[in-house]
N, C-alpha and C positions, 0 to 999 in steps of 0.2 A: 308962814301960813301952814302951810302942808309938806312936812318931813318926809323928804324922799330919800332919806339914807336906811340902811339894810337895818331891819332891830339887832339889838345887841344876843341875839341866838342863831339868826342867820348863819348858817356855814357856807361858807365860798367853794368853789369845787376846787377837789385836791390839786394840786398843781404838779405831783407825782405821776395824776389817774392814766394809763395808756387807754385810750380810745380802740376798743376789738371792732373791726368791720362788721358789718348787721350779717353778713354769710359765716364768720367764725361762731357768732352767737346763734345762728338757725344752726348749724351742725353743730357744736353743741347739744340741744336741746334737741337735735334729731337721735343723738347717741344716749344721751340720758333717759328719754322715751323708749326708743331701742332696748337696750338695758334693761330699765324696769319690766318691759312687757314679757321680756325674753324670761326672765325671774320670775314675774309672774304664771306664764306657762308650762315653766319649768316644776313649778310649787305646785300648779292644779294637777299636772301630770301624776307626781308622785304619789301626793293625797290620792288618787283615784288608784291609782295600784296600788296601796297598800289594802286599800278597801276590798277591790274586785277580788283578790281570791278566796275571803270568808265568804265573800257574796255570791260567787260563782258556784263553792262548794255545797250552798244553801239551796240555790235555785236550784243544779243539778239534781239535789236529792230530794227537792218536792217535785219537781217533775218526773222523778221514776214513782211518785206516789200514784200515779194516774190524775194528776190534777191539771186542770185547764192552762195553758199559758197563759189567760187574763189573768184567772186567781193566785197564777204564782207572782205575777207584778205586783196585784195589788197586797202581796201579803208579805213580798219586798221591800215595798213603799210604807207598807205600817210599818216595819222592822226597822227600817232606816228611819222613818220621822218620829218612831216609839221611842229612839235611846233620848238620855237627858243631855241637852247641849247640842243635838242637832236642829239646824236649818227650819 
């Protein structure tokens, strides 16, 4: 009536596999989180330093123009979102 053996693509589990405890596998994935994010902040860090001293040199010198600190933001923010490929 009704075949209750495995289909013929069924794979059985390895009889090799070591079983890791659920705390080897959270620390794991606590270290590879870890890792990533560290990379990650490490990457925005940098990005933003190489940026900041054209930008610093910018704003410095439209601020000795006698220009508002709104309008030198805003004329920052065109700057930075005017190149091609930015944000």
């Amino acid at each position: 009536m009704n075949d209750t053996s495995p289909p013929p693509l069924f794979m059985n589990e390895n009889p090799v596999a070591v079983p890791l405890p659920r705390a080897v596998q959270q620390a794991y994935l606590w270290v590879v989180t870890g890792l990533g994010g560290v990379a990650t902040i490490a990457l925005f860090v940098f990005a933003v330093a190489t940026q900041s001293g054209a930008d610093a040199e910018r704003i410095a010198g439209a601020q000795n123009d006698e220009r508002s600190s709104l309008a030198v933001l805003i004329g920052g923010l065109a700057a930075t979102h005017g190149r091609p490929g930015a944000p």
